[in-house]
C-alpha positions as CSV (number, residue, x, y, z in Angstrom):
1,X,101.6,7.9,47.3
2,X,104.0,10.3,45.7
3,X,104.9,9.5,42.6
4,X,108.7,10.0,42.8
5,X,109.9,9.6,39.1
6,X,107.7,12.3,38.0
7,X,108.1,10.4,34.7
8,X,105.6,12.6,32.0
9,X,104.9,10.8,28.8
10,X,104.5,13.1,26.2
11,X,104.9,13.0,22.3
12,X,107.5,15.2,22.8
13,X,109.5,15.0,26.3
14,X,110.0,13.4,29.2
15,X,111.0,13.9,33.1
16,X,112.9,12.6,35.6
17,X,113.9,13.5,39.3
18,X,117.5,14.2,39.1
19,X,120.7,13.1,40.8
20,X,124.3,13.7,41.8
21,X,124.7,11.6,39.1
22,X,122.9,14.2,36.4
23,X,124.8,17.1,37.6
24,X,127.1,17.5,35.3
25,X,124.7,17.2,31.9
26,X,122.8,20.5,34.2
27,X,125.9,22.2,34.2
28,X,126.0,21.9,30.4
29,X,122.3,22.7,30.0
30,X,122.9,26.0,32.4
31,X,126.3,26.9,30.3
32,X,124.2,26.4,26.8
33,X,121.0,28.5,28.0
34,X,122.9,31.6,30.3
35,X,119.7,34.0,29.8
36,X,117.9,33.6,32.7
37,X,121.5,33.4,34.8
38,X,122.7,36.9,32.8
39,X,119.5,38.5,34.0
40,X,118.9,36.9,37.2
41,X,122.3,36.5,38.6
42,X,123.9,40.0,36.4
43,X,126.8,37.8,35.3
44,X,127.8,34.7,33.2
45,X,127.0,30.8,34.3
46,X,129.7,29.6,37.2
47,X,131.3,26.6,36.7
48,X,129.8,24.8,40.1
49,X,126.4,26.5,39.0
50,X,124.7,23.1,38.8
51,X,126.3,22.0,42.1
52,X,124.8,25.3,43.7
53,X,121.2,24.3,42.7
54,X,122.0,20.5,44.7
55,X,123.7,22.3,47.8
56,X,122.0,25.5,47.9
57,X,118.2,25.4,50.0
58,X,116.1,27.7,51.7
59,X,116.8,29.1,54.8
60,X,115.6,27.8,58.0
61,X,113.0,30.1,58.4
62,X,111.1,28.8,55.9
63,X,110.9,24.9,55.8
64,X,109.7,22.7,53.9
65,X,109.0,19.0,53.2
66,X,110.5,17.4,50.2
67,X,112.9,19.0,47.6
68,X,112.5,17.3,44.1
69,X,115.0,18.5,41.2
70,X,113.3,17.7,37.7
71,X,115.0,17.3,34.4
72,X,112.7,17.4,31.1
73,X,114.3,15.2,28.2
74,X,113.3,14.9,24.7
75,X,113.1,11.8,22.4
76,X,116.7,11.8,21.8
77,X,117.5,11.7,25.4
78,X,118.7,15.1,25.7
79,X,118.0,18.1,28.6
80,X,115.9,20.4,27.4
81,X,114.5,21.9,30.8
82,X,114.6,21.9,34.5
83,X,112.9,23.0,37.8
84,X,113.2,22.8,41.8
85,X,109.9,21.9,43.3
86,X,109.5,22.0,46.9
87,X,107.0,20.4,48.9
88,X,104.6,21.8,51.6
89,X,106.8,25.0,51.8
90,X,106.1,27.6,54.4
91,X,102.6,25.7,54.9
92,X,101.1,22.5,54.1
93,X,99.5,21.8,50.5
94,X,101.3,24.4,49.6
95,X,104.4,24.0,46.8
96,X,107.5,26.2,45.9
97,X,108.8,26.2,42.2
98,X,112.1,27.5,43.0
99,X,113.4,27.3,39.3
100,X,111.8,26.7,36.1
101,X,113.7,27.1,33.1
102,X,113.9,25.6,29.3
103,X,115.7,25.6,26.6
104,X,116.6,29.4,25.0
105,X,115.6,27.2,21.5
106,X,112.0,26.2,22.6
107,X,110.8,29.6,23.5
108,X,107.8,30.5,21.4
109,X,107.5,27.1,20.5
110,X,104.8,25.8,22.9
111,X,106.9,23.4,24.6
112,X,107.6,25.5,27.5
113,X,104.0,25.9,28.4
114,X,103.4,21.8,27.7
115,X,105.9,21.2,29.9
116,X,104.6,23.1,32.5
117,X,101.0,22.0,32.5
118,X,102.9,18.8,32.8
119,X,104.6,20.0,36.2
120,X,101.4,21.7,37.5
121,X,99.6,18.3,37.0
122,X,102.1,16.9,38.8
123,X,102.5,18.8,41.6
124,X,98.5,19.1,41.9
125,X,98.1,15.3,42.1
126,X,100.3,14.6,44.7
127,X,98.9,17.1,47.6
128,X,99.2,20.6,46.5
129,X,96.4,23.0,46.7
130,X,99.0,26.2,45.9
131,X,101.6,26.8,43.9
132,X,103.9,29.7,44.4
133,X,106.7,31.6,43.3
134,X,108.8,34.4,42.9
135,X,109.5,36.3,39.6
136,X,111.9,39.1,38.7
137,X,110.1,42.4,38.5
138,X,110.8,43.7,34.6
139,X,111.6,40.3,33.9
140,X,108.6,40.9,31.2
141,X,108.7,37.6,29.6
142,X,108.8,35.7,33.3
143,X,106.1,37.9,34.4
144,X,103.7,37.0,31.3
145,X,104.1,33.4,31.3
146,X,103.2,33.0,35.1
147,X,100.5,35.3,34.5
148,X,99.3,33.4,31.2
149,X,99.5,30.4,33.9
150,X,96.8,31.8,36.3
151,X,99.6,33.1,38.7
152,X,98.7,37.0,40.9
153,X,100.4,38.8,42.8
154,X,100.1,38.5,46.4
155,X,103.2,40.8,47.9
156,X,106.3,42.3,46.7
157,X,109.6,41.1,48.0
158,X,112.2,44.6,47.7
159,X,116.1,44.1,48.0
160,X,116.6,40.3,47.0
161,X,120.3,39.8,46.1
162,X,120.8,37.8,43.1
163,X,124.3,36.6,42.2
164,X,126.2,40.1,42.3
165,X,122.9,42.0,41.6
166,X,119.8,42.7,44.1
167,X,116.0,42.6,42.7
168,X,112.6,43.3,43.7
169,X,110.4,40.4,43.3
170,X,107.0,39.9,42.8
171,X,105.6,36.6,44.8
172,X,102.7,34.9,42.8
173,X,100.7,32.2,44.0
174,X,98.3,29.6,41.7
175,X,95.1,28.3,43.9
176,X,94.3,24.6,42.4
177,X,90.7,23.1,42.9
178,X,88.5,24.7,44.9
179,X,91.4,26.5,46.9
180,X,91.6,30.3,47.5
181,X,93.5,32.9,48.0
182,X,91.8,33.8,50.3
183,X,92.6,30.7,52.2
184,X,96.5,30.7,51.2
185,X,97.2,34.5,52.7
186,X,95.8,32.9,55.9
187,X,97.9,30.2,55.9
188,X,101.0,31.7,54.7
189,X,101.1,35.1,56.8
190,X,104.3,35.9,54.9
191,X,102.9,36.1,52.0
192,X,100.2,39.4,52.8
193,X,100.3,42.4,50.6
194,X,101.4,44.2,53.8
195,X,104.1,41.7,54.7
196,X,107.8,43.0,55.2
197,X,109.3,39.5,55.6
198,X,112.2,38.6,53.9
């Protein structure tokens, strides 16, 4: 049984699914850290930007299960982090982190990396046997923490558009247990080095 609170007890944080009800507190996390939205999106935090991570979801093309969006809170109750998990996307067993950012002030700190080990545990116990993602190519320090994570390459996506800016992504895929990957690029056929799927 899913464990739907996600609720981590840590010495130092906490998390929680989030609601309509949180989105406003998002907005203010997303207005106080804008790095990843600067580089990602080429432009400054909107003011509906939480809103757009409630409303916006994938296309139909590639479905998925569940959609979970996770706040991480320290001991004085404030947001520190976020990410958008999805569940058996494009395949079953396999898990989408659509979004994983923390505070600008943790970095180099450790945090970010507890807090992840968190999120992988949690993901892995409740069915998945792959995590994937996509990370912004030059995006060094993105690229080095996923890799630090046990995250490869499996394709490149070229031409995404970003906010008013277009990348080229690299998708990265974690095999949990005694998965492979091997066994997740025949699954997820998308996903092939020689793939030219959106």
């Amino acid at each position: 049984m899913l464990d739907h609170h996600i609720l981590v007890s840590s010495a130092d944080f906490s998390a929680r699914e989030l609601g309509d009800r949180d989105i406003p507190a998002l907005q203010q996390f997303y207005t106080e850290n804008p790095d990843y939205f600067l580089i990602a999106n080429g432009m400054p935090v909107r003011d509906d930007e939480a809103q757009r991570e409630f409303d916006d979801l994938p296309p139909p093309y590639m479905p998925f299960n569940r959609r979970y969006i996770v706040g991480f809170y320290d001991n004085d109750n404030k947001l520190i982090g976020m990410t958008d998990v999805l569940s058996d996307f494009l395949a079953p067993e396999v898990w989408q982190i659509s979004f994983f950012i923390v505070a600008t002030s943790l970095h180099g700190s450790g945090k970010p990396r507890a807090m992840y080990d968190q999120l992988e545990n949690w993901i892995a116990r409740n069915g998945a046997q792959w995590a994937r993602l996509g990370v912004i190519i030059n995006n060094t320090k993105a690229e080095r923490f996923w890799e630090k994570h046990g995250y490869r390459e499996v394709r490149k996506r070229l031409g995404v558009k970003f906010g008013c800016v277009v990348h080229d992504l690299r998708v990265m895929v974690k095999p949990f247990n005694y998965a492979t990957l091997d066994e997740y690029l025949q699954r997820v056929e998308r996903d092939r080095p020689e793939s030219t799927l959106p």
